[in-house]
Phi, psi and omega in degrees: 000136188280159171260134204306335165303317183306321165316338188278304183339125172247096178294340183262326195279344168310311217286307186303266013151322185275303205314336197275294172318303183294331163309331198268338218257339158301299213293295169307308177301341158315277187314293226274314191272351158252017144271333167278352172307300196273320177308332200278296165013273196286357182274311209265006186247295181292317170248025188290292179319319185294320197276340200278325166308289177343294228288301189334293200310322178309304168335288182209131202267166152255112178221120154280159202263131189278150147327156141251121174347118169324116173277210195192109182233171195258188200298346190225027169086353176322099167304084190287327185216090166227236231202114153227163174320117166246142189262135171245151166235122188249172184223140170260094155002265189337320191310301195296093176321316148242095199271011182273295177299332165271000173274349167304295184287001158258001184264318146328300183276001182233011156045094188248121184286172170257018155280304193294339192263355180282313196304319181304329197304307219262358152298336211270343160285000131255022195277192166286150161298123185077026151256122190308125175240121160324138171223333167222137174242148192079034203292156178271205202261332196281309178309314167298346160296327192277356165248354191263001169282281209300334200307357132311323175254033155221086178303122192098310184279151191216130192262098186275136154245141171212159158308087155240197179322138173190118145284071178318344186228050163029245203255013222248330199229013207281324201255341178292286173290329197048192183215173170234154190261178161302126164299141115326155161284325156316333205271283194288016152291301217273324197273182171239109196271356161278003197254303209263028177295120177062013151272141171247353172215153177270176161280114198251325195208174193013189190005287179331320182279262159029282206261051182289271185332328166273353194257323195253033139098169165246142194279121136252192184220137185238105205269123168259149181243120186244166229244155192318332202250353165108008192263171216264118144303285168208157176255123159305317197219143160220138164245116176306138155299161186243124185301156173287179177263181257203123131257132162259143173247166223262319205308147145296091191277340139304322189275306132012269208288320154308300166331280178334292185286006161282341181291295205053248189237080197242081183310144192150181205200118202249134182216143190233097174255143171285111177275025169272341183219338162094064167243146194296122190267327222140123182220099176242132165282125165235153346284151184244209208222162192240088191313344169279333152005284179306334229270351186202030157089097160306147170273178178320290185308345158272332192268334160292308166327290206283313189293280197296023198261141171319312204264019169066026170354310177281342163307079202292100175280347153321340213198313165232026164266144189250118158228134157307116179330302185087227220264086174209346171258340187295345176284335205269296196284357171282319177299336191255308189293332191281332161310309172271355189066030167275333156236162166232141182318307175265019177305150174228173184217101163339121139259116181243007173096032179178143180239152180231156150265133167006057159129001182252175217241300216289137155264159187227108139022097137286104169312319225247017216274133191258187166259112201253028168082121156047022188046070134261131142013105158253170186238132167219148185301204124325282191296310180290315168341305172298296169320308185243036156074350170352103181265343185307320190310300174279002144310292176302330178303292195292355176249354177261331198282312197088152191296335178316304210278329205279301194297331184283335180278326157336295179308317184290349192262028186047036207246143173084001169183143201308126191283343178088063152293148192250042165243172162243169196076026200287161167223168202233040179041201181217158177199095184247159200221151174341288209288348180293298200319310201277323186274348177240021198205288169106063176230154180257158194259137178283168159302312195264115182165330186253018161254298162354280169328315173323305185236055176071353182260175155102268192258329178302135216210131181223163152257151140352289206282334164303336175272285166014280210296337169278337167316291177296357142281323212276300211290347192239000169049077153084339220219144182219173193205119134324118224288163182209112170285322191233134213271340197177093170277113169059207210283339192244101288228057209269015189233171178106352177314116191272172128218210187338054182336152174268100197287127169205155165298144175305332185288272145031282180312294173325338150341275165281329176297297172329312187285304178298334173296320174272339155302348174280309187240008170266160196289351168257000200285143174273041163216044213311321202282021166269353180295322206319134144084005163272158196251356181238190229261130144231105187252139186227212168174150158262165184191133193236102187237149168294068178298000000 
């Protein structure tokens, strides 16, 4: 029997009403499992590469291997600049949730100057996505504690050991070796800048420079997959870096260090060439500079200290010092008049201690003038020229030679221009003549200017290492070497490079070699006291000039 409600019910129209709701209710979960159908789709089929890239990069880094640096050793393998072990503290950015403060808070506990925070500034402007940029280089032992108890609670930073720079003989070689530096922005305008990925320094001045492409190496690279917090997990992949090359060199770090202490604390500046081969024996500048200084950023203030010192610290005088020859030229400009026939070995010349010219008034001073018995006149040779510096004798030489004829027999001995020594900064003096005077002063050239000239003085300009390189035609009769600090980069043989020889008669040379031997050993010769207690040979000159 129905119950009077059942009587109401429209059981068909119920039955339409579930069907429609249920259709509905299909139709969407249909629709819902086929957008998650095509999202799992399009994740694990269609964007599986795109996305598995994302992950990597979260994942797994590139970090490069620095080369290690070339060393640079003397004739007897003796390491002058090579490479020891350092702790760097790097930041990877991307790691750091506020990577402002935390570079704040090591720059507290690593006491950071604000030359080390411009220098993070202007790596981290150039760094890689996922790349450590150095914030301290060279750490000390304390300073690496205090960061490394805490490197769990500082998400990004990371602690490196790398190879860097080390001169063991300091300021002894400092002009010699030069150093290497922090890279610049400048520096990676100039480098290939795919070569210095995770170098942190060049070559800034001598050898270093000189010889960059070959000392520093090819970079390699190591892919690691690392942990939520950047820390290195395992290495995927490694390509080994290719070491820089090796250069030797001709110089003697003994004999280098005998110089030094004959310098002592004198200024001035010693150079020892093999006239067999022009290779550099030894070369010293005093006062010099001490190149680990440089390797990981002088501060202003040492660094103004060594540019501003009175005594030019920075000034390789070997090379780029500019001096008056003084009497260090008269064997040069006697061989070239012995050349030209203005003179013969036995030409002689009245010293009454002075010289005058023709129709002046003026005498011009013999410096070097001895005392020759009984105030007479002397007549002197060639060979006492030489010996006892007799400048009146090149008074007279230089006013018959004239200055045009004094500079061209000069010029093959290499004066007045850069010897191509394989360093930098070299100068090239000065050897001037009418036509130099006039283009550079915009003056006509005097008589008594060419007397001057005579005994090494006036406008003429040498370095050190250029009276060298003329030493070694007088010492080789004619035959030169391109003067060379490095004797043999890596496998290959770069020094010994000849040049023009100076044609002259053999009587000629003999001449002057005779004339420079008493200087040493004749009992009048000026440079008589270095003979004392020696058992061999020596031939020189002296020389004296107005600095």
């Amino acid at each position: 029997m129905l119950r009077p409600l059942d009587a109401l019910r429209d059981t068909r129209r119920e039955w339409m009403i579930n069907r429609s709701r249920l259709i509905a209710a299909l139709v969407g979960i249909s629709t819902l499992l086929a957008v998650l159908i095509y999202r799992y789709y399009s994740l694990q089929i269609t964007q599986h590469d795109d996305f598995l890239t994302q992950s990597d990069r979260n994942r797994i880094r590139v970090e490069p291997i620095p080369a290690p640096r070339g060393h640079i050793v003397d004739r007897k393998g003796r390491i002058l600049a090579g490479n020891k072990p350092t702790f760097i503290i790097g930041v990877i950015l991307e790691r750091s949730e506020n990577p402002i403060a935390l570079i704040e808070t090591l720059a507290q506990r690593l006491s950071l100057t604000q030359s080390e925070l411009e220098a993070f500034r202007e790596r981290s402007s150039r760094r890689r996505p996922f790349e450590a940029v150095p914030l301290k280089l060279g750490l000390e032992d304390a300073e690496l504690a205090s960061v490394a108890v805490d490197l769990h609670q500082l998400p990004g930073v990371v602690v490196d050991a790398q190879l860097t720079r080390y001169y063991p003989y300091g300021n002894e070689l400092g002009h010699v070796l030069g150093y290497v530096g922090r890279l610049s922005a400048a520096d990676l305008r100039e480098l290939d800048q795919s070569q210095y990925q995770g170098t942190l320094h060049t070559g800034k001045v001598g050898l270093e420079k000189r010889y960059e492409s070959l000392l520093h190496g090819k970079p390699g690279f190591q892919h690691v997959e690392t942990n939520a917090h950047g820390r290195v997990l395992r290495v995927l992949e490694r390509q080994s870096p290719e070491p820089g090359q090796d250069l030797t060199l001709y110089l003697d770090l003994d004999l280098q260090r005998e110089a030094v202490a004959a310098l002592g604390e004198q200024r001035g500046a010693v150079v020892v060439l093999d006239p067999l081969t022009g290779g550099v024996l030894a070369m010293v500048s005093n006062p010099s500079y001490d190149p680990n200084s440089f390797v990981d950023g002088i501060s202003f203030a040492d660094y103004a200290m060594l540019r501003d010192s009175m005594d030019t610290p920075l000034l390789n005088r070997a090379l780029q010092g500019q001096y008056p020859p003084g009497s260090t030229i008269k064997p040069i400009l006697a061989l070239g008049a012995l050349a030209e026939g203005y003179i013969t070995p036995e030409t002689t010349v009245a010293d009454p201690g002075w010289y005058q010219l023709p129709g002046d008034d003026r005498r011009y001073r013999d410096w070097t003038l001895r005392v020759r018995g009984s105030g007479h006149a002397e007549k002197v040779d060639l060979r006492m020229a030489i010996a006892e510096s007799c400048d009146t004798y090149y008074y007279d030489l230089a006013h018959r030679m004239g200055i045009d004829t004094m500079a061209e027999l000069l010029a093959p001995f290499g004066l007045g221009q850069v010897t191509g020594i394989d360093t930098t900064g070299e100068q090239q003096g000065i050897l001037p003549n009418t036509e130099w005077k006039q283009s550079a002063l915009g003056e006509a050239w005097f008589p008594g200017e060419t007397i001057s000239a005579g005994i090494g003085q006036g406008y003429m300009l040498a370095t050190p290492l250029q009276l060298a390189q003329a030493t070694m035609v007088i010492a080789n009769r004619g035959d030169s070497f391109v003067p060379s600090l490095v004797y043999r980069a890596g496998g290959l043989i770069v020094g010994g490079a000849k040049r023009q020889s100076v044609s002259v008669a053999d009587e000629h040379w003999q001449a002057i070699l005779t004339g420079m031997i008493d200087v040493v050993h004749s009992p009048r010769g000026t440079a008589k006291s270095i003979a004392r207690g020696i058992d061999y040979q020596i031939a020189g000159k002296t020389g004296t000039s107005q600095v």
